[in-house]
C-alpha positions in Angstrom: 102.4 115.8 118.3 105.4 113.8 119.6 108.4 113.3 118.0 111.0 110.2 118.8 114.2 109.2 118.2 114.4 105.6 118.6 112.0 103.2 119.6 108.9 105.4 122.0 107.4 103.7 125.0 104.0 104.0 123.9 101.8 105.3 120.9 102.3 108.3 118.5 98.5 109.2 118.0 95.3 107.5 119.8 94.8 105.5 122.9 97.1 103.0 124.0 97.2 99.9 121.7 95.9 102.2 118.5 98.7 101.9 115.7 98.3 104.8 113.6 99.2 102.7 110.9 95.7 101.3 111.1 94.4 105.1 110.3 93.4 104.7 106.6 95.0 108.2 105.2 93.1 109.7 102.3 94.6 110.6 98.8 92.3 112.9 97.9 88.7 114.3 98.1 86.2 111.1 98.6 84.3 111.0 95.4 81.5 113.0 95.0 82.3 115.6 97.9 82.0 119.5 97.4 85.3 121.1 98.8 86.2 124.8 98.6 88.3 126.6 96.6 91.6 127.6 97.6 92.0 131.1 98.1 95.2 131.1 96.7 94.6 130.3 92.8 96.5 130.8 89.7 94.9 133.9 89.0 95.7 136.0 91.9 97.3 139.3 90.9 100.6 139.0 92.8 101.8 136.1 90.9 105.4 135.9 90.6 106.4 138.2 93.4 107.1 137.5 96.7 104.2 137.5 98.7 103.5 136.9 102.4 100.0 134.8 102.7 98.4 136.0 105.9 98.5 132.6 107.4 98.6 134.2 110.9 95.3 136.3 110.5 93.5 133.6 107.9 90.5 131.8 109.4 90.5 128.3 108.1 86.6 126.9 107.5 86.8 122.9 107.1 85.2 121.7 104.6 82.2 119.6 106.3 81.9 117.5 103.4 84.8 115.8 103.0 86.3 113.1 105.6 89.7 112.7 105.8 89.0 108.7 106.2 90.8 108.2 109.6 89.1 105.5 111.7 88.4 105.6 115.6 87.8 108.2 118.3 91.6 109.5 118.1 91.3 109.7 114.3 87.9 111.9 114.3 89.8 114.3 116.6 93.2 114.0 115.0 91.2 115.2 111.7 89.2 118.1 113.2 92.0 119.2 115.0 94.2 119.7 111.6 90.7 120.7 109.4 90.9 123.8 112.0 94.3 124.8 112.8 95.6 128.0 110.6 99.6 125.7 110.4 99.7 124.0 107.5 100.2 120.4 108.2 101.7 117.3 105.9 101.9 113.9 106.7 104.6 111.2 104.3 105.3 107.8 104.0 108.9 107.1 103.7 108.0 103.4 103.2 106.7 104.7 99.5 108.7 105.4 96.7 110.0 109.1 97.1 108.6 109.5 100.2 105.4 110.9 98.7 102.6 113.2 100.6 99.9 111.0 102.0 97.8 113.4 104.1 97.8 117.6 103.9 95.4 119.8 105.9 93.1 122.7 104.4 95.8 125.1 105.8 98.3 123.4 103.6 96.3 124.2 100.5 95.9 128.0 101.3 99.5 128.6 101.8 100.6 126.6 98.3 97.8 127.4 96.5 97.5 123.6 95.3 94.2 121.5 95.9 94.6 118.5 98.0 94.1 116.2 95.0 97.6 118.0 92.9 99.5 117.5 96.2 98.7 113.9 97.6 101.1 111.4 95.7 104.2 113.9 95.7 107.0 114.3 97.0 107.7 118.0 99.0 110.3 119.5 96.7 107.7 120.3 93.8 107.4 123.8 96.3 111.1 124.2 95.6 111.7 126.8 93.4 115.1 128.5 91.5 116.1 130.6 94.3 115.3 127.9 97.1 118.8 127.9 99.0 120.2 123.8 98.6 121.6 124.5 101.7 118.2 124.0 104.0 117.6 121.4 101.3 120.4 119.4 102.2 119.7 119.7 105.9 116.0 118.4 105.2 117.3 115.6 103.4 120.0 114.9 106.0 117.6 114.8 108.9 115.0 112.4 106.6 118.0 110.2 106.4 118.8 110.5 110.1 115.7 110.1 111.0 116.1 113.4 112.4 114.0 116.4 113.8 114.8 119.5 111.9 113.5 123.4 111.6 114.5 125.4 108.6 113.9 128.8 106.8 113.7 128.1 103.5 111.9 129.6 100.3 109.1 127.6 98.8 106.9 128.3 95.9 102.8 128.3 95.2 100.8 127.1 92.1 100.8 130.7 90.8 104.3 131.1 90.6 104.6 133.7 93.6 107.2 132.9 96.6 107.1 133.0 100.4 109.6 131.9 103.3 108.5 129.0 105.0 109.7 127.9 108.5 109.7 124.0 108.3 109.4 121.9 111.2 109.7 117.6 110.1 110.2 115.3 112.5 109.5 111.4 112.3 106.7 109.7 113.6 107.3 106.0 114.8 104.2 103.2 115.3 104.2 101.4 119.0 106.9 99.3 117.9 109.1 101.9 117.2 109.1 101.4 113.3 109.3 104.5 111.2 105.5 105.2 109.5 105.3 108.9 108.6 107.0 112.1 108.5 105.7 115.1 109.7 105.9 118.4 108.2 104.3 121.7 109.6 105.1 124.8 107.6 104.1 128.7 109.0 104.4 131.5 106.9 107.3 133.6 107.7 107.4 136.2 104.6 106.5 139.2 106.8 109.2 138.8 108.7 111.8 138.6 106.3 111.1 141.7 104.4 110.5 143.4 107.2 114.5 142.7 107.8 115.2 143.4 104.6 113.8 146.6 104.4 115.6 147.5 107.5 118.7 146.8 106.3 118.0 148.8 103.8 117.3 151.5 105.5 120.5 151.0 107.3 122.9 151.2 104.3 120.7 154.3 102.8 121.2 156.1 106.3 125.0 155.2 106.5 125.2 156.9 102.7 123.4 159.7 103.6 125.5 159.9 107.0 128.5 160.3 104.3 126.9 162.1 102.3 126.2 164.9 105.0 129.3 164.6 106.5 130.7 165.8 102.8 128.5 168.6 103.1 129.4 170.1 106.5 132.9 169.9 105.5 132.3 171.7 102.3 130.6 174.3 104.2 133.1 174.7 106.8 135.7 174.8 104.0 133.7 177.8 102.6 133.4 179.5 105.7 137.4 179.1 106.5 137.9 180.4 103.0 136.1 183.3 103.0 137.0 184.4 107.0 140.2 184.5 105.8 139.9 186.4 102.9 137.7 189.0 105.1 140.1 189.1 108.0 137.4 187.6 110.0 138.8 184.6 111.2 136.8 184.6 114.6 134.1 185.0 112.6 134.3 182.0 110.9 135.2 180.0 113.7 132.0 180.6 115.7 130.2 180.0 112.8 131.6 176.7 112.0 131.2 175.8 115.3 127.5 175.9 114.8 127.4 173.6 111.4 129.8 171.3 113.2 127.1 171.2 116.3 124.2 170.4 113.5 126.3 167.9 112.2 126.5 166.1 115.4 122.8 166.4 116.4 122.2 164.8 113.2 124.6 162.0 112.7 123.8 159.4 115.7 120.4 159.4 114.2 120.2 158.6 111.2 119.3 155.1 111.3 116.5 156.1 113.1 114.6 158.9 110.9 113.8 156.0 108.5 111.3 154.9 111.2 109.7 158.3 110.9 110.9 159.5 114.6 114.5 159.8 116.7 115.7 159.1 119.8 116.3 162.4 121.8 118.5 161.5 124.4 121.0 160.6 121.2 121.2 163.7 119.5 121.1 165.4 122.9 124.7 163.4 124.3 125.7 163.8 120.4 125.8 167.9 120.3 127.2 168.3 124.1 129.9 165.4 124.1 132.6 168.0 122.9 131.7 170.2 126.2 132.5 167.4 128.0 135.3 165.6 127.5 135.7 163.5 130.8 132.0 162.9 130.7 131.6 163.9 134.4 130.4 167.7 134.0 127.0 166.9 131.9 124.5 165.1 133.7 121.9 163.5 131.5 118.2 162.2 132.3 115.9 161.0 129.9 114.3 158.2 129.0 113.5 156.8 125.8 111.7 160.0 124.1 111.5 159.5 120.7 110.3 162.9 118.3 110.5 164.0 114.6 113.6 164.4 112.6 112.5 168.2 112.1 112.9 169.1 115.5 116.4 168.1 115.5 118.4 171.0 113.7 116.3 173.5 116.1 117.3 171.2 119.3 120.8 171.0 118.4 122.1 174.5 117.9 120.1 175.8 120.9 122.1 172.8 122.9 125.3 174.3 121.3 124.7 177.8 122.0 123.7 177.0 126.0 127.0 175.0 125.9 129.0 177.4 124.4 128.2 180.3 126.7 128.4 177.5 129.9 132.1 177.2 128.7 132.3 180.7 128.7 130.9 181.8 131.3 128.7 179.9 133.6 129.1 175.7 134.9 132.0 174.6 132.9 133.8 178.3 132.6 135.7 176.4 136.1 136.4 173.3 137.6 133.4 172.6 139.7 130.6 173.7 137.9 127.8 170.9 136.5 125.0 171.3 134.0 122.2 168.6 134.4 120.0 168.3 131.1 116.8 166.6 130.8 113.9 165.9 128.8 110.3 164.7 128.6 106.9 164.6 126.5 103.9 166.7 128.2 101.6 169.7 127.5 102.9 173.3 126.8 101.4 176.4 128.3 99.4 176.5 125.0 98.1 172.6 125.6 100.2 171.3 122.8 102.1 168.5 122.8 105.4 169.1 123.2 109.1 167.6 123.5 110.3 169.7 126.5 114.0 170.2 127.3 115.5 171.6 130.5 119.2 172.7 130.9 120.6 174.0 134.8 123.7 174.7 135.9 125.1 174.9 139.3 128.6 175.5 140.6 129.9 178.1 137.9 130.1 182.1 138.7 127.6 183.4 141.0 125.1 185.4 137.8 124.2 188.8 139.1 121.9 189.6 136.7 120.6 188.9 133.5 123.1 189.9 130.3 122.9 192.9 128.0 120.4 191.6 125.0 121.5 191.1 121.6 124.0 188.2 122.0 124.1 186.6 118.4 124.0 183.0 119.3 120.7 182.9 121.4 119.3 185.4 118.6 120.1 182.5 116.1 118.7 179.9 118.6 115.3 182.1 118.9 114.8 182.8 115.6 115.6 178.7 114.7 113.0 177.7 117.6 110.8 179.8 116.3 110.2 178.4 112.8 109.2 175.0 114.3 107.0 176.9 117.0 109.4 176.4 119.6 110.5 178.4 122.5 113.9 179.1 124.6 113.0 180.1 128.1 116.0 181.2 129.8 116.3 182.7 133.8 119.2 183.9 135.0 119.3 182.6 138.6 122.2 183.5 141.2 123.2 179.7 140.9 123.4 179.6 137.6 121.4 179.4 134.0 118.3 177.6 134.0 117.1 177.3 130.2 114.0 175.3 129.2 114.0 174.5 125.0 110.3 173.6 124.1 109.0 172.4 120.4 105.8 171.5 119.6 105.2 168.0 118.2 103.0 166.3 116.3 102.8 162.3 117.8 105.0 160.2 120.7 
């Protein structure tokens, strides 16, 4: 359908010389037609809420009984097309009082919930409701003045009391000699969408409380631990161990916003634990795409990161100035056929290893015993060039 603004070169709907003016428009069900009911009623369960209408996934079955009354070729196929099509569709005449309706489709009806015969006659504000935002009513009413074309979000309300976002598209519609003769209204039901958004900002401001709220803990915690090293005379002690809450801290931070959706991004926790081994950001390579696993797997993850980063700064790729440690990870099948989120840490460049360590080093016990509770593994070989550690955890979906 064709929209103008001014006078158009040729017809709005038909073949050349038709004036759509000549198309009688019906106001309502011809006498003595069967029609169907519309399945939004006054009795539907959800009244009052809002409530998103399916309008996307709703088949639309015209009523072959009733004619819409327009005359001609065009007209049959004009009425067919709109008895079909799942937009709702409203036609008014602004040379009537009020601008009432003058023509609505079937779709129309399903998405309001009115029959044709309580819509023809009135005037498209009886679907505003109390929380209908005059804003978007103004612009509708500035572009009917204007003779404007104009798409709005707005809330509208059914029969049965229940709300849903609209997106409104009204344009004018001129006759051949470019005289204004209808306004046209399509309306698509955009409810979904909305509190889809809404629950995600949601989700966003609980994740930023929680973000605080952990961020209280680890500090209490670390408080604790400082408190009771001193009092001990253990002050290393306490240092290593409050490096490790401060490395689950990090590993959990940076994803926060996306546990809501049931699974993180692992390259973001990764970077979010190692970024204090690497100040410069030119000693930790990373490569990883976007792998995405369950919250769970992150506390595991994170404090096996810190403890391979830890003893790098110690002793292996970033105990000197050359040394680099190249981190990656991936989805695939463990040794046991599982799937599993597999992460690979090597080093190159540090002090030539000339064997591997004496067992019993607390922080990879930690690590293994963490691992281990989520079925995961820590692989390490201790290769002349350097550590070569593999983290994997079992996982239950991609």
């Amino acid at each position: 359908m064709t929209f103008f603004r001014g006078r158009p070169e040729g017809v709005i709907f038909g073949n050349p010389g038709t004036q759509i003016a000549n198309w009688a428009f019906c106001e309502g069900p011809k006498k003595g037609s069967v029609r169907k009911q519309s399945s939004m009623s006054s009795s539907d369960d959800s009244r009052g809420g809002l409530r998103g209408s399916g309008q996307a996934h709703r088949p639309i079955h015209p009523n072959q009984g009733t004619r819409m009354g327009f005359e001609g070729a065009s007209g049959l196929l004009f009425e067919q097309a709109m008895a079909q099509t799942r937009m709702a569709v409203c036609l008014t005449d602004p040379r009537l009082p009020d601008d009432p309706i003058i023509f609505c489709n079937e779709a129309f009806e399903q998405l309001t919930g009115y029959r044709r015969e309580e819509i023809i006659g009135r005037n498209c504000r009886f679907l505003q409701g109390p929380d209908t935002d005059q804003r978007q009513v103004t612009k509708i009413r500035e572009a009917i003045q204007e003779e404007d074309v104009v798409v709005v979000e707005i809330l509208n309300y059914r029969k049965d009391g229940s709300s849903f976002w609209n997106t409104l598209h009204l344009g004018p519609i001129y006759d051949a000699e470019g005289n204004l003769t209808y306004f046209f209204g399509s309306q698509w039901d955009v409810t979904d969408i909305h509190q889809s958004r809404a629950e995600e900002r949601h989700a966003k401001a609980l994740a930023r409380e929680i973000s605080h709220r952990m961020k209280n803990v680890f500090a209490v915690i670390g408080g604790i631990v400082n408190i009771t090293g001193r009092s001990m005379d253990a002050k290393n002690v306490a240092n290593k161990i409050n490096d490790r809450v401060q490395a689950l801290g990090r590993s959990y931070e940076p994803t926060l916003d996306d546990a809501v959706l049931g699974t993180i991004q692992v390259g973001q926790a990764i970077r979010a634990v190692l970024a204090p081994y690497d100040p410069e950001g030119d000693r930790i390579k990373f490569n990883g795409n976007g792998v995405r696993t369950e919250p769970n797997a992150i506390s595991a993850i994170g404090l096996a990161l810190h403890e391979l980063a830890a003893n790098a700064t110690k002793y292996g790729a970033l105990s000197n100035e050359n040394g680099v440690v190249e981190v990656s990870w991936v989805h695939r099948k463990d040794k046991f056929d599982r799937n599993s989120l597999e992460i690979e840490w090597v080093e190159n460049g540090g002090p030539p290893i000339k064997g591997e360590p004496d067992p019993g080093g607390t922080g990879f016990d930690i690590a293994d015993t963490l691992l281990s509770h989520s079925r995961g593994t820590l692989e390490r070989e201790w290769n002349p060039a350097g550590l070569r550690a593999v983290i994997t955890v079992p996982i239950g979906s991609r």
